[in-house]
C-alpha positions, 0 to 999 in steps of 0.5 A: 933929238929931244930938242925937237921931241920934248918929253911932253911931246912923247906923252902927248903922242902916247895919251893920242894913241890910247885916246883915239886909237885905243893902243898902248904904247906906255910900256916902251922906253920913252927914248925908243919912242922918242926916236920912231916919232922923230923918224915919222916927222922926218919922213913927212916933213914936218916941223914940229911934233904939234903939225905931227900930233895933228896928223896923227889924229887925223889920219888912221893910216899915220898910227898904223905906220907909227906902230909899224915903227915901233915892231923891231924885225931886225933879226938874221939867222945865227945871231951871235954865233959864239951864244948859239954854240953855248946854247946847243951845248948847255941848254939843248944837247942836256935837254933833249938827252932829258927829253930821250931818256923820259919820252917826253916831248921838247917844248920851246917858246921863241917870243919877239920871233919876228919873221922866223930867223931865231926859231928856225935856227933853234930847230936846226940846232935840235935837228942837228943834235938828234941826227948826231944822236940818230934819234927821235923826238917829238918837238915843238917850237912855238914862236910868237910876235905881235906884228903879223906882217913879220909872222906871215914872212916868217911861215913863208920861210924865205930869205934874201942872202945877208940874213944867212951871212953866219950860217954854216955852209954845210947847214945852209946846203942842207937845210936851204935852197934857192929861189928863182928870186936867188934868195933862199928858202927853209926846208920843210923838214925845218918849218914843220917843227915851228908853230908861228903865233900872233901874241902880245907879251905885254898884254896877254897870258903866257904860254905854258909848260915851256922847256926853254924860253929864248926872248932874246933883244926884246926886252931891251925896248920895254921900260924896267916895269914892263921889263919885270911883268914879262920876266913874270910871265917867263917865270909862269910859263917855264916848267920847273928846271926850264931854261930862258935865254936873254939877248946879249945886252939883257939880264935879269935884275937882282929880283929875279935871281932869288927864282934863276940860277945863272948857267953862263952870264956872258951868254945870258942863259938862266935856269928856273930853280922853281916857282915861289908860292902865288903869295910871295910872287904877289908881295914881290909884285907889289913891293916892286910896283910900290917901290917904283911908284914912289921913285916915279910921278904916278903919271910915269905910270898911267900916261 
């Protein structure tokens, strides 16, 4: 694929988007956007990525698909399922038991939600683990992605069948109906334990106060640099003892593990030990910056 998308091609496309569109699309694997600028030249038939960069700066409407492109919202219910008993039972069951003894209210951040798949399936494992208690508690699951089309499907809350493939029958009976459509919606004992919320990972604040963070097959299309900012903002946003649950082919760099304890490697569940002190996250900051810096073109880092 590079022979008909050089890598000059791809920085091109990135400098055209920052430059006349005012996006910034540099955080992402060069490889990702490589392949989502290809697919846009196959679906306009075009020759070469010059006849694209032409349309691109022509055309509004081209940048607004090309984005579209580049926001992942494949995604189903249950995902992996063998992770989905581990974190019911070493993350959510211990937390919510926590949580029970205290009176405290559950918080859970699901970031990269795309159209609701993982965090309706977070609250129907807390629904599940509190009727099994035959308990109460007051839970909030925030969930966030950057593409509002997806978040709009998400708050809708209905599904065609293939999403549902690795649902349990009794949970799909009780936690589901279907449509006229024979689609199958979400109840709304369900949908009231989500929050749905437009936010940028790269570019804003994180949440706080977060009992468990699932970001789970995101960050695997960010470069190492931006990998780093996020897991920062994951760092910040969890309280002290809190949990993060990366996708399967994720984990943490070495830098990291120094402030995570690893609870299950296979199921990429973390543990935060606690925060370091504002000084020594920034010199770990810095020394990071500075060590890619000087292994990289500066241009790798300001394109």
């Amino acid at each position: 694929m590079r022979k008909f998308v050089s890598d000059r091609a791809v920085r091109l496309v990135v400098r055209c988007l920052a430059n006349r569109y005012g996006v910034d699309v540099s955080k992402y694997k060069e490889d990702f956007l490589r392949r989502r600028i290809y697919a846009r030249m196959v679906a306009l038939r075009v020759r070469n990525t010059w006849e694209y960069l032409r349309i691109l700066e022509m055309r509004p409407e081209e940048m607004e698909r090309l984005l579209d492109s580049m926001s992942i919202n494949v995604s189903r219910f249950f995902r992996d399922p063998a992770i989905w008993d581990k974190v019911k039972e070493i993350v959510l069951l211990p937390m919510i038991k926590e949580k029970l003894k205290f009176h405290g209210m559950l918080r859970i951040w699901s970031a990269g939600c795309s159209c609701g798949e993982e965090p309706y399936t977070i609250a129907i494992l807390v629904k599940e683990i509190l009727d099994a208690l035959k308990a109460r508690l007051l839970v909030r699951i925030y969930a966030t992605d950057v593409d509002v089309d997806a978040l709009r499907r998400a708050e809708l809350g209905i599904y065609p069948a293939y999403e549902l493939v690795n649902v349990r029958k009794d949970l799909l009976l009780r936690y589901f109906y279907t449509t006229a459509s024979r689609e199958y919606a979400i109840r709304n004992e369900i949908k009231r334990m989500v929050i749905f919320k437009v936010h940028d990972l790269l570019k804003e604040p994180p949440l706080d106060n977060m009992d468990v963070v699932f970001c789970r097959n995101v960050l695997i299309y960010f470069n190492k640099l931006a990998q780093a900012m996020v897991i920062r903002k994951f760092m910040r946003a969890l309280r002290r003892g809190g949990y993060l649950v990366l996708g399967a082919t994720e984990s943490l760099s070495s830098e990291f593990l120094d402030y995570f304890e690893v609870v299950d490697l296979r199921g990429r569940i973390y543990r935060l030990r606690g925060l370091p002190d504002h000084c020594s996250l920034l010199l770990s900051t810095l020394a990071s910056l500075s060590s890619r810096s000087e292994g990289e073109p500066r241009s790798r880092l300001h394109h």
